[in-house]
Residue frames relative to the residue before (quaternion, step in Angstrom):
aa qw qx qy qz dx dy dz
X 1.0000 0.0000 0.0000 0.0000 0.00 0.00 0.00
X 0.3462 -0.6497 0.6216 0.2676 3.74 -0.81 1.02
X 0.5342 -0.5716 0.6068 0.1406 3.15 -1.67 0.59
X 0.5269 -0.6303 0.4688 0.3245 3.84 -1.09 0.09
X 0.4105 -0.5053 0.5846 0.4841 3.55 -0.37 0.03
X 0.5437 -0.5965 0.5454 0.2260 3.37 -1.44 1.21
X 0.4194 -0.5981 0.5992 0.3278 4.19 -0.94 1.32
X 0.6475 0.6585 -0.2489 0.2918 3.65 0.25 -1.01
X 0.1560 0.8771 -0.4422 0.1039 3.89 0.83 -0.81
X 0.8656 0.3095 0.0638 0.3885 2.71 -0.16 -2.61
X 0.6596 0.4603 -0.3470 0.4823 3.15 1.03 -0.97
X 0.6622 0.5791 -0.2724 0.3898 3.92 0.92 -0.64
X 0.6092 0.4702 -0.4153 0.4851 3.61 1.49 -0.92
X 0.5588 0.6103 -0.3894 0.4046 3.70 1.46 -1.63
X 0.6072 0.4853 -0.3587 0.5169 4.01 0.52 -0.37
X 0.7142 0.5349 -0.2935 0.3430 3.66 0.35 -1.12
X 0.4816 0.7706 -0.2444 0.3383 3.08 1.53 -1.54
X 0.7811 0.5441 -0.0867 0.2937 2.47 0.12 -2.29
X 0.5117 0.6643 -0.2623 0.4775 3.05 0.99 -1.99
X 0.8867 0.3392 -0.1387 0.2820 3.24 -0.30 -1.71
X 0.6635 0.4270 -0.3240 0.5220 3.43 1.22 -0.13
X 0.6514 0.5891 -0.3520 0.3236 3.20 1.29 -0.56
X 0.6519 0.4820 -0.1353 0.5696 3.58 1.88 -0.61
X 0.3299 -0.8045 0.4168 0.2649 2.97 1.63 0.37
X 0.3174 0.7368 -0.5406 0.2532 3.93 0.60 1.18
X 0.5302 0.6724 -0.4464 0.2597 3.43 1.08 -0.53
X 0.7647 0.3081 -0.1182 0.5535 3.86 -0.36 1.10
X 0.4909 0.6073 -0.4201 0.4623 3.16 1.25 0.23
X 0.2051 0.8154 -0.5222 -0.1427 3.16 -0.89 0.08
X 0.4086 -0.2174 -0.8725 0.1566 2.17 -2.18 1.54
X 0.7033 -0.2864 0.4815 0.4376 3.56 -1.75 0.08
X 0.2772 -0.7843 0.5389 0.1322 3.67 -0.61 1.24
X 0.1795 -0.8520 0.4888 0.0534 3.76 1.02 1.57
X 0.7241 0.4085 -0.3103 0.4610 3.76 0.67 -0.84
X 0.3227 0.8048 -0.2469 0.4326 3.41 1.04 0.19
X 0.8619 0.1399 0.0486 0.4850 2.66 0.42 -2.04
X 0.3651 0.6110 -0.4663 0.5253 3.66 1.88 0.34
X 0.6096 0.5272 -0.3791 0.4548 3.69 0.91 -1.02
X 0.8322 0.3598 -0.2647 0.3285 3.28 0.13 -1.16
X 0.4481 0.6511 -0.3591 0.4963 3.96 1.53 -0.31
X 0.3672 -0.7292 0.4858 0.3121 3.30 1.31 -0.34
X 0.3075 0.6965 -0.4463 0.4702 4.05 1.48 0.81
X 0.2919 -0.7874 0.5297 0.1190 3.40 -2.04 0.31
X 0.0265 -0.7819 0.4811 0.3955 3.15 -0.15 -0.61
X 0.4936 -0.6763 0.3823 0.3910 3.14 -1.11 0.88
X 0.3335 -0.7334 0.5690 0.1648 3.90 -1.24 0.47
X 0.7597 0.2916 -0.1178 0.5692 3.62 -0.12 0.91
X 0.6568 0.3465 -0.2047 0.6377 3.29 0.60 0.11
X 0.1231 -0.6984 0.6973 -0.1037 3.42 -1.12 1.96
X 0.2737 -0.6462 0.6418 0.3092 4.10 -0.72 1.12
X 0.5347 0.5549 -0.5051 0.3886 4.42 0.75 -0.46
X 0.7980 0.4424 -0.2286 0.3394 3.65 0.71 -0.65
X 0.6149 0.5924 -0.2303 0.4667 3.53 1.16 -1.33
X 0.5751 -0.5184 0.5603 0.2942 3.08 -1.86 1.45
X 0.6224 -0.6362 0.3481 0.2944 3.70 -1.75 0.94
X 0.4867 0.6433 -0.3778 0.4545 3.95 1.92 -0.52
X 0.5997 0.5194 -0.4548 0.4047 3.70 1.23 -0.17
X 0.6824 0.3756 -0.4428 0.4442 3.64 0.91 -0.12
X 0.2731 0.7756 -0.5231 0.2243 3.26 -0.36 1.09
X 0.8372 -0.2252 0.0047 0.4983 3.83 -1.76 0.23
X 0.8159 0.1935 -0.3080 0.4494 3.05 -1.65 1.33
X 0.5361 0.6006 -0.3496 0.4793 3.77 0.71 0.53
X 0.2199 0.7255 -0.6501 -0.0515 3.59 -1.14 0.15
X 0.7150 -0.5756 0.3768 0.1243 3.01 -2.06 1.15
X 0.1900 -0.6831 0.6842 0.1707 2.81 -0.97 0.13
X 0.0276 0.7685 -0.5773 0.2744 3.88 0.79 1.09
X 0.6607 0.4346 -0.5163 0.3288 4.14 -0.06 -0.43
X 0.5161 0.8011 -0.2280 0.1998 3.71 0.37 0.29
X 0.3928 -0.3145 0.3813 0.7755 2.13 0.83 -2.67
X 0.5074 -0.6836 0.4051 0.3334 3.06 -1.19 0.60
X 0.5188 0.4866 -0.5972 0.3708 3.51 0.73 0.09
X 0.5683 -0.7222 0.3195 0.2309 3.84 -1.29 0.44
X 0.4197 -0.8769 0.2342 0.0078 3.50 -0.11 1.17
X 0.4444 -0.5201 0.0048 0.7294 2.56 2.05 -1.29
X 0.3941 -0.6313 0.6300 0.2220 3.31 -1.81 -0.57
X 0.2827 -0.6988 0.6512 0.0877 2.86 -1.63 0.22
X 0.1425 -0.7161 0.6526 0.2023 3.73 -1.03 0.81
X 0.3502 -0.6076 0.6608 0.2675 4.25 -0.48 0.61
X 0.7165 0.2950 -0.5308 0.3434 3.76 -0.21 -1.08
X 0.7534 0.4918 -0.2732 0.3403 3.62 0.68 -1.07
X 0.1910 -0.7423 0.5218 0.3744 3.72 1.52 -0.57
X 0.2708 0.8138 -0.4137 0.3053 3.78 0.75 1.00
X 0.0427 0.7961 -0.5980 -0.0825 3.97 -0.33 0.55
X 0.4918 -0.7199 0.4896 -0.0127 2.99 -1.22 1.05
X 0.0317 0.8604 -0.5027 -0.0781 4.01 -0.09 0.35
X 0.3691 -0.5351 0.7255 0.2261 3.44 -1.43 0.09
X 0.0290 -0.8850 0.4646 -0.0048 3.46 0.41 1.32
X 0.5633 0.4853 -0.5256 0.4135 3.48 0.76 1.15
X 0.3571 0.6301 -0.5822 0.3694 3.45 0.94 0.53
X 0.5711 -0.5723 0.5435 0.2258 3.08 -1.59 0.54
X 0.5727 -0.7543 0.1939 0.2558 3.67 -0.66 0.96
X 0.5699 0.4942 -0.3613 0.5481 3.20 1.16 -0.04
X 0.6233 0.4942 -0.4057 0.4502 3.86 1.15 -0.01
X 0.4863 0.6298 -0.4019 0.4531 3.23 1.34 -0.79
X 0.6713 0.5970 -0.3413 0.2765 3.53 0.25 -1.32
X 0.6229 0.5117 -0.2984 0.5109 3.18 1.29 -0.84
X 0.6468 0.4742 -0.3659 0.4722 3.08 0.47 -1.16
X 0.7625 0.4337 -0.3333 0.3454 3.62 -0.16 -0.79
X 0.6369 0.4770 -0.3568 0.4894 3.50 1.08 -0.47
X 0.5553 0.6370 -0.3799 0.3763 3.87 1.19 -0.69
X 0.8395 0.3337 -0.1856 0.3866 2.97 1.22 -1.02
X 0.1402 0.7700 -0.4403 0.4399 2.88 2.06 0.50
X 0.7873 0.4655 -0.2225 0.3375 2.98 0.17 -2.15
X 0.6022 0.6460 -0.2836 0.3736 3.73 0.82 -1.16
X 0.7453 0.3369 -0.1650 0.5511 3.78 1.29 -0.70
X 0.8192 0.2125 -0.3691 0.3840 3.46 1.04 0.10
X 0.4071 0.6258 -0.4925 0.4473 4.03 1.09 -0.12
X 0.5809 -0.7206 0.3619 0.1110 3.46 -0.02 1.41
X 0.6660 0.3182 -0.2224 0.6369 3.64 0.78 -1.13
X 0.5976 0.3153 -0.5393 0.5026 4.07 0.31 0.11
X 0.5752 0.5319 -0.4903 0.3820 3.87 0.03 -0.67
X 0.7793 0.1232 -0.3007 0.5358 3.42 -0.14 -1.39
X 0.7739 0.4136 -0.4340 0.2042 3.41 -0.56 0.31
X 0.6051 0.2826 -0.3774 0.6415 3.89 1.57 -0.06
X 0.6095 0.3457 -0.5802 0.4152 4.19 0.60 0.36
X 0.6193 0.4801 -0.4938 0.3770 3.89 0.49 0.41
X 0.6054 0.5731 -0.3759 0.4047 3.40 1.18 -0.38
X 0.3344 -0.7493 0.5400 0.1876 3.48 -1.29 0.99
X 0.7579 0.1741 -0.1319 0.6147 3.55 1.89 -0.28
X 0.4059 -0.5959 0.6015 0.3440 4.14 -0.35 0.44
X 0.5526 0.5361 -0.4617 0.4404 3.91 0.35 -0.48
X 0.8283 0.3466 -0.3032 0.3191 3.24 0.31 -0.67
X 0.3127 0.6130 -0.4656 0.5565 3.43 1.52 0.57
X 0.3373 -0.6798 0.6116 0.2236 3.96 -0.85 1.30
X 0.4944 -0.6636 0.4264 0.3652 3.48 -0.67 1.01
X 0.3857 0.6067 -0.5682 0.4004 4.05 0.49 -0.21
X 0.7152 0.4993 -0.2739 0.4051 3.39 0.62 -1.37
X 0.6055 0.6456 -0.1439 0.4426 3.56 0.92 -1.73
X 0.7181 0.5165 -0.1426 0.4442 3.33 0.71 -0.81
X 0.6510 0.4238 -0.1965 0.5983 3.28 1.36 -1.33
X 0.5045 0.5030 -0.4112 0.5687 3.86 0.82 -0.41
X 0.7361 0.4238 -0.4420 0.2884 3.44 -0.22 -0.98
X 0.6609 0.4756 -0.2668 0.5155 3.44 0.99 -1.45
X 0.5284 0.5150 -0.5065 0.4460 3.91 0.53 -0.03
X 0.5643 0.5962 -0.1868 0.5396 2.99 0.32 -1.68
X 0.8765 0.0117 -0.1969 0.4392 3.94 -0.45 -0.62
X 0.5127 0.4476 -0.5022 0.5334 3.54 0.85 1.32
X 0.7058 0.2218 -0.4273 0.5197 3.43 0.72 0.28
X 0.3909 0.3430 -0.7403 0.4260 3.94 0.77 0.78
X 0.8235 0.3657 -0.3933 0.1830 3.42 -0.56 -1.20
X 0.6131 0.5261 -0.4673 0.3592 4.10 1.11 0.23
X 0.6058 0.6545 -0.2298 0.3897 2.94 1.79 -0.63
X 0.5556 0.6182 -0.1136 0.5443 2.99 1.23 -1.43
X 0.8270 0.0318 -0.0629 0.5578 4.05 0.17 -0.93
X 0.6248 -0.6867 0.3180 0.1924 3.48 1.04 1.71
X 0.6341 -0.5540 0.3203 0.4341 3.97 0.90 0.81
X 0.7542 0.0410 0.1726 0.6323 3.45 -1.25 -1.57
X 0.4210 0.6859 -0.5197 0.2867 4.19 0.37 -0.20
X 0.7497 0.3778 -0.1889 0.5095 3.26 0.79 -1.89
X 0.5534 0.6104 -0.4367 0.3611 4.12 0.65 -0.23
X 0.5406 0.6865 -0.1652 0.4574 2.89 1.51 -2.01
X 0.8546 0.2281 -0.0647 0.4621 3.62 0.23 -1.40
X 0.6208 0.5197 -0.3543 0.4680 3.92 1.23 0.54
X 0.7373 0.4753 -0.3131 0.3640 2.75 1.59 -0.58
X 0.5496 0.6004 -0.4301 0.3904 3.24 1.47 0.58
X 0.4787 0.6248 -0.2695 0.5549 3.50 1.12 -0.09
X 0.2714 -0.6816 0.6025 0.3142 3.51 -0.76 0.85
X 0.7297 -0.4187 0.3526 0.4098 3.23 -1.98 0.25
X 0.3094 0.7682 -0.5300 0.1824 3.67 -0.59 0.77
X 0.4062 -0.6995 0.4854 0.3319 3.96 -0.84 0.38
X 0.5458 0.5155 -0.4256 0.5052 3.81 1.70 0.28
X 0.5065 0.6614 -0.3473 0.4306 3.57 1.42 -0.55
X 0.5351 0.6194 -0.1774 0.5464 3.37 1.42 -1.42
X 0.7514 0.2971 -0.1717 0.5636 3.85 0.16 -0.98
X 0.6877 0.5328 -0.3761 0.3189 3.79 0.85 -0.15
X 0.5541 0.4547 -0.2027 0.6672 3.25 2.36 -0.52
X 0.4585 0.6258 -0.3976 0.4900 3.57 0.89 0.13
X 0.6194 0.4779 -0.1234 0.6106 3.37 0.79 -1.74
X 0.6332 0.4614 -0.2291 0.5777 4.49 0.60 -0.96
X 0.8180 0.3537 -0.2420 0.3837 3.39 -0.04 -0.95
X 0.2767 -0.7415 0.5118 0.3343 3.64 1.05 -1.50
X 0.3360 0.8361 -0.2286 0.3685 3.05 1.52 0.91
X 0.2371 -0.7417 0.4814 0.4025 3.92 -0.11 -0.03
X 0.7416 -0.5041 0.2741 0.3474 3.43 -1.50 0.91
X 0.6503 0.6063 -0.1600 0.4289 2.96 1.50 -1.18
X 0.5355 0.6185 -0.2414 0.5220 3.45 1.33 -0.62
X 0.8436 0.3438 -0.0422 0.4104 3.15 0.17 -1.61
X 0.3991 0.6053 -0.3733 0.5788 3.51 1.64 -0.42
X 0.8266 0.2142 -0.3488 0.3863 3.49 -0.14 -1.45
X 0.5775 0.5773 -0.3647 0.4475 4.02 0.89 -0.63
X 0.4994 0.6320 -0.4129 0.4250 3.81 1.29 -0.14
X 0.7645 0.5031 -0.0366 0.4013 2.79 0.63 -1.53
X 0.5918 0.6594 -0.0849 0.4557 3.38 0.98 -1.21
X 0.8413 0.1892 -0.0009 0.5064 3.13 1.14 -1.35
X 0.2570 0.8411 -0.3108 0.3604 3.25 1.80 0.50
X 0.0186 0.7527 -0.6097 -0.2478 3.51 -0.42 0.48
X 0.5332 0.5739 -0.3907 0.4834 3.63 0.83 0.72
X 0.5648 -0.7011 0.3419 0.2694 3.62 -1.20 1.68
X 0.3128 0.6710 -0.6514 0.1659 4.28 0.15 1.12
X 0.1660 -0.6658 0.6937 0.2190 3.05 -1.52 -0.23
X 0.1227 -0.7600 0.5953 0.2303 4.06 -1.04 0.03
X 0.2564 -0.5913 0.7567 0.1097 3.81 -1.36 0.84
X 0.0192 0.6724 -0.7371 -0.0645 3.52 -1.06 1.04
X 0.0073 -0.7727 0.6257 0.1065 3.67 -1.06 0.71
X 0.6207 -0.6171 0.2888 0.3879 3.32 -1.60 0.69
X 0.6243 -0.4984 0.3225 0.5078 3.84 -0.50 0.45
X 0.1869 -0.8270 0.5186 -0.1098 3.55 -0.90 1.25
X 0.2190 -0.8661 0.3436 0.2896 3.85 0.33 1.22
X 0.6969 -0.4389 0.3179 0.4697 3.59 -0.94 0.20
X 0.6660 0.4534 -0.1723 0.5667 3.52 1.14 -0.74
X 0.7513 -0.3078 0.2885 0.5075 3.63 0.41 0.17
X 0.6403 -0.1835 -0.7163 -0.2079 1.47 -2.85 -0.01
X 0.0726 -0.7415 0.6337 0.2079 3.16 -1.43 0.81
X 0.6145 0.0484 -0.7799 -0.1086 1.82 -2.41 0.48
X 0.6394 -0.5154 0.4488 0.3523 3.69 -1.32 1.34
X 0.4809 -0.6084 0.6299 0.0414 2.94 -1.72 1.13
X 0.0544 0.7926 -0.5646 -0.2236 4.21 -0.49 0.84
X 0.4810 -0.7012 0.4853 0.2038 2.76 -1.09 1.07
X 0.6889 -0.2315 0.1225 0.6758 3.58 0.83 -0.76
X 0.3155 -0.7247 0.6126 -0.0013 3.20 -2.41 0.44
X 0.0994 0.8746 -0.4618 0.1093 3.51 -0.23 1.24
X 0.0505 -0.9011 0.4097 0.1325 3.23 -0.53 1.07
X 0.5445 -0.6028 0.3640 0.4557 4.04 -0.67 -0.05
X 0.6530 -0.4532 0.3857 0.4684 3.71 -0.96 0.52
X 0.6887 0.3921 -0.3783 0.4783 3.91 0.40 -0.81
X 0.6991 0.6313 -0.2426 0.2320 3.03 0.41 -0.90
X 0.4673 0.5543 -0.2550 0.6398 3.16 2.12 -1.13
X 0.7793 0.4112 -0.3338 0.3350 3.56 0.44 -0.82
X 0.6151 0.5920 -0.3196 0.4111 3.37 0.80 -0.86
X 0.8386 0.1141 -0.0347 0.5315 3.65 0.51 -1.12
X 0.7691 -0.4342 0.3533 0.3086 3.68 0.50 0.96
X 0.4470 -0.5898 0.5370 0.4049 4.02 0.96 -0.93
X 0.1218 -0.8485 0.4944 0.1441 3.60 -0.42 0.91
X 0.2899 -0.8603 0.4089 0.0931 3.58 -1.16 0.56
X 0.3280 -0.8621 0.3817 -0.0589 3.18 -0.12 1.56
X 0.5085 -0.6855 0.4437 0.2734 3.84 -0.51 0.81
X 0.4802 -0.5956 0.5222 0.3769 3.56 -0.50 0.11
X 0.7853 -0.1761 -0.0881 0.5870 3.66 0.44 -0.03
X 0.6567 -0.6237 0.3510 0.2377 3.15 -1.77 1.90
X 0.0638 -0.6899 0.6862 0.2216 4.11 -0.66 -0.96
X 0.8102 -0.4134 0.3113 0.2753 3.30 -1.63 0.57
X 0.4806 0.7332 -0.2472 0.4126 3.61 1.58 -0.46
X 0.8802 0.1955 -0.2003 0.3832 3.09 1.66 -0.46
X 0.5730 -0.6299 0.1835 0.4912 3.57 0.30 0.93
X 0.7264 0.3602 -0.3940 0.4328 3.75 0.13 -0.95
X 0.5766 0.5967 -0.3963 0.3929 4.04 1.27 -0.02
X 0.4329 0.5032 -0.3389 0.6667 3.24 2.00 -0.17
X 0.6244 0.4521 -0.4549 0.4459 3.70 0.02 -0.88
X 0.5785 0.4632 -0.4484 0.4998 4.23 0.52 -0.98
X 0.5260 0.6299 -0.4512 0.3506 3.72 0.07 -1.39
X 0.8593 0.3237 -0.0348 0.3945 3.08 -0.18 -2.32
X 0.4056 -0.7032 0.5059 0.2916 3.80 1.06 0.25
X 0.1251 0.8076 -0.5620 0.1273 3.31 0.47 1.06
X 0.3688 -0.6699 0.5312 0.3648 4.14 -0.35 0.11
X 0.7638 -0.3374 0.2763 0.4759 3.59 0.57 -1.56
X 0.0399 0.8654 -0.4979 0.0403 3.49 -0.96 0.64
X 0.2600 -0.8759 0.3842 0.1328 3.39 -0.75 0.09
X 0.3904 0.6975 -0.2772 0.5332 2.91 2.13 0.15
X 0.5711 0.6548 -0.4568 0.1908 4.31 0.48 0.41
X 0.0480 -0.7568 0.6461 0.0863 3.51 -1.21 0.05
X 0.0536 -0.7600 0.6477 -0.0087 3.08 -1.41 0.92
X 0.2190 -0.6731 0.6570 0.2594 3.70 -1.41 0.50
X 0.1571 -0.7583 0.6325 -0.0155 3.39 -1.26 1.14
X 0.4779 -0.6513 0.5400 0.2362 3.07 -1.52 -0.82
X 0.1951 -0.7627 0.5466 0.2854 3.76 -0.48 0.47
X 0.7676 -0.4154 0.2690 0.4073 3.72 -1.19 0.25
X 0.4830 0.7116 -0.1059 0.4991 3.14 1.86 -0.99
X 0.3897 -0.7328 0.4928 0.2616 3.33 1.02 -0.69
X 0.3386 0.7734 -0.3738 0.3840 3.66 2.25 0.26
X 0.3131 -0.6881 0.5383 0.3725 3.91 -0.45 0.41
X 0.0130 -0.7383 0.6717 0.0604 3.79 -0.45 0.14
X 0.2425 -0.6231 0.7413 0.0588 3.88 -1.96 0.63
X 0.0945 0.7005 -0.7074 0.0037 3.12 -0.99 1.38
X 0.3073 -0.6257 0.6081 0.3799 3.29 -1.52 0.22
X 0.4141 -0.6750 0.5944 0.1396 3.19 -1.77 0.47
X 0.1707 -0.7490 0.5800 0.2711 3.44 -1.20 0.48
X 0.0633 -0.7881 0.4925 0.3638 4.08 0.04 -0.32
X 0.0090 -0.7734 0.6335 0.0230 3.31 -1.65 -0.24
X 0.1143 -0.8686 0.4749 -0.0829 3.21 -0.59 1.25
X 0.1163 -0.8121 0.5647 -0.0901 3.61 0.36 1.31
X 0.4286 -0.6437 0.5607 0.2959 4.06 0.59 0.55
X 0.7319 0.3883 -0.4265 0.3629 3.30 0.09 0.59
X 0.6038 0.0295 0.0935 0.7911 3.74 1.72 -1.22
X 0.2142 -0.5991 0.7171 0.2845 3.24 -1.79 0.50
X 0.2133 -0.6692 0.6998 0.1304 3.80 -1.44 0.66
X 0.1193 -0.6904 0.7079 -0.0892 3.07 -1.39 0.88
X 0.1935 -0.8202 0.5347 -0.0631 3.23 -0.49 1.83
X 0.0296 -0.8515 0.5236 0.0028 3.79 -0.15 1.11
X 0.1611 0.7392 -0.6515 -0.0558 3.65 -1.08 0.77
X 0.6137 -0.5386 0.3967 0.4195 3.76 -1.00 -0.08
X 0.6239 -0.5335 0.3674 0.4373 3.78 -0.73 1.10
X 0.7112 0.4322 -0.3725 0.4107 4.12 0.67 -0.98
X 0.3929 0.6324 -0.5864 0.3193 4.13 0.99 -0.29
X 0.3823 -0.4202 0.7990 0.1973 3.20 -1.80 1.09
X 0.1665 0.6218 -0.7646 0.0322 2.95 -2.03 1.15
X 0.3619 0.7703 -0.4771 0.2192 3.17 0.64 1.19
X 0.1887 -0.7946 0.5642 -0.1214 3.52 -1.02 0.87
X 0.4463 -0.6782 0.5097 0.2848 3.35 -1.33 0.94
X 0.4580 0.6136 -0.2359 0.5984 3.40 1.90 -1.00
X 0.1428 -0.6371 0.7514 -0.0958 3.46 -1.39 1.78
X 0.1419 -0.7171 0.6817 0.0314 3.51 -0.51 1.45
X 0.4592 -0.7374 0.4919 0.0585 3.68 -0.61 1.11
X 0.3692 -0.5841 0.5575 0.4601 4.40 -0.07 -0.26
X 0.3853 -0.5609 0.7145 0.1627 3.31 -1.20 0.47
């Protein structure tokens, strides 16, 4: 099921902005996230791991971070202006996380309404849900500095190593910055992210999610993807064969239309998700900027 476009946007970048100019991060690079916890007037909590703690410790005056995965990432207490972490994430995931919950204490309608609450349960999850996705749209403007990340992608030719070179710039996960690549592209890609899939099976690949670029929606109609891949499609061979990454695929698809269409494919395989960058064989991806393999 597609989501609505968030009502909230403008009023959420007009916060980010601020934020970001007010902590003087714009141009930093990575994004200088503890910074801008400092300057929100926030903490983080010290001593205290959400990977370890019994589940009665989340409890009145807290909110999740639950739009993700459901295992728990972090929180926030408002009375205490306190963030919480799942401190076995890897650090460039954290960032997000900490800025989500950034977002949760300063977007004005979430404050006064989860610092009056003695339980988050009692928030109807319609609501909960729409917070969450607020909340993780102002880590990821916050996090890859607005018109900054456009500014600095569009030097870089279309590529899924370009993607992991702003990752590495921003302090961002691949996975982040992959889908915000794309998303914010004014070029025709789309990205398949599946869940990590061993060389030995099970096949067929689980997708985990699908994002596609404004042109890209326009040009072909919005493509539509099974819920799990099968050998039929080449970069599901590329999992098979334990490939790391490449940049050398093609596939033959379909458009909603029933139109045959050829995209090439970049892959990437980060042991955690495989991504699979798709654009049509005619995309310019040219660039003064040579991005090298890693």
């Amino acid at each position: 099921m597609k989501l609505e476009p968030l009502a909230s946007v403008e009023e959420i970048e007009k916060i980010a902005n601020n934020i970001l100019l007010g902590s003087k991060a714009f141009g930093v690079f990575p994004t200088p996230v503890d910074k801008i916890i400092e300057y929100c007037e926030l903490s983080l909590a010290h001593g205290v791991d959400l990977s370890n703690i019994q589940q009665d410790f989340v409890s009145r005056g807290m909110n999740f971070f639950g739009a993700i995965t459901r295992k728990v990432l972090g929180m926030i207490d408002l009375r205490e202006k306190t963030i919480y972490l799942d401190q076995s994430q890897k650090p460039a995931r954290k960032n997000f996380v900490k800025l989500h919950e950034v977002g949760h204490g300063v977007i004005p309608w979430q404050r006064e309404l989860l610092g009056c609450q003695d339980d988050e349960n009692t928030i109807v999850p319609e609501v909960k849900e729409e917070f969450e996705r607020e909340a993780s749209f102002f880590s990821s403007a916050s996090l890859f500095q607005l018109d900054r990340f456009n500014e600095e992608a569009a030097k870089l030719p279309l590529s899924i190593n370009s993607a992991r070179v702003l990752a590495n710039k921003f302090g961002g996960s691949v996975q982040a910055t992959l889908r915000r690549y794309v998303e914010r592209s004014p070029k025709r890609c789309a990205l398949l992210v599946f869940h990590k899939t061993q060389r030995d099976g099970p096949f067929p690949a689980e997708v985990r999610n699908y994002f596609e670029s404004p042109a890209f929606t326009k040009a072909f109609g919005g493509l539509i993807w099974p819920d799990k891949c099968g050998l039929e499609f080449e970069f599901v061979k590329d999992m098979q064969r334990g490939r790391k990454d490449h940049e050398d695929g093609q596939i033959m698809t379909t458009t909603a239309t029933m139109e045959s269409l050829t995209l090439r494919y970049h892959f990437f395989n980060n042991t955690f998700n495989v991504f699979v960058l798709l654009f049509p064989s005619g995309e310019k991806n040219a660039s003064r900027v040579k991005i090298l393999p890693s």
